[in-house]
C-alpha angles and dihedrals in degrees: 000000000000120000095244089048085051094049091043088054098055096043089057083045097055094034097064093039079060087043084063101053095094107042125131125234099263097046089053094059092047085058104048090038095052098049090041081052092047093051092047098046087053096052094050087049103054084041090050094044099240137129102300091208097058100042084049093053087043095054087050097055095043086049099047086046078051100053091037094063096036124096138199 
């Protein structure tokens, strides 16, 4: 990996990790559910057999529905 790849990476990384400083609760477990849904969708997927894409989009949805319902 290049150096400016590299520099460009950590900047995106650090840059969504700042994008997430002001959420609401409830915006922040819509996130996390969606992208815990999204990991696991894709591993049941791959598991299953089954087109990885569409089970991780999917598990996002379902996680992010999942966050969206839950309270404190």
């Amino acid at each position: 990996m290049t150096n400016l790849k590299r520099a460009l990476l950590i900047v995106l990384a650090a840059g969504s990790l700042a994008a997430c400083s002001n959420l609401t609760g409830t915006q922040q477990r819509v996130l996390s559910g969606s992208a815990i849904g999204a990991a696991g969708g894709a591993v049941i997927s791959a598991v299953a057999g089954g087109p990885i894409l569409l089970g991780t989009a999917i598990g996002a949805g379902a996680g992010a529905v999942a966050g969206a319902v839950t309270s404190h």
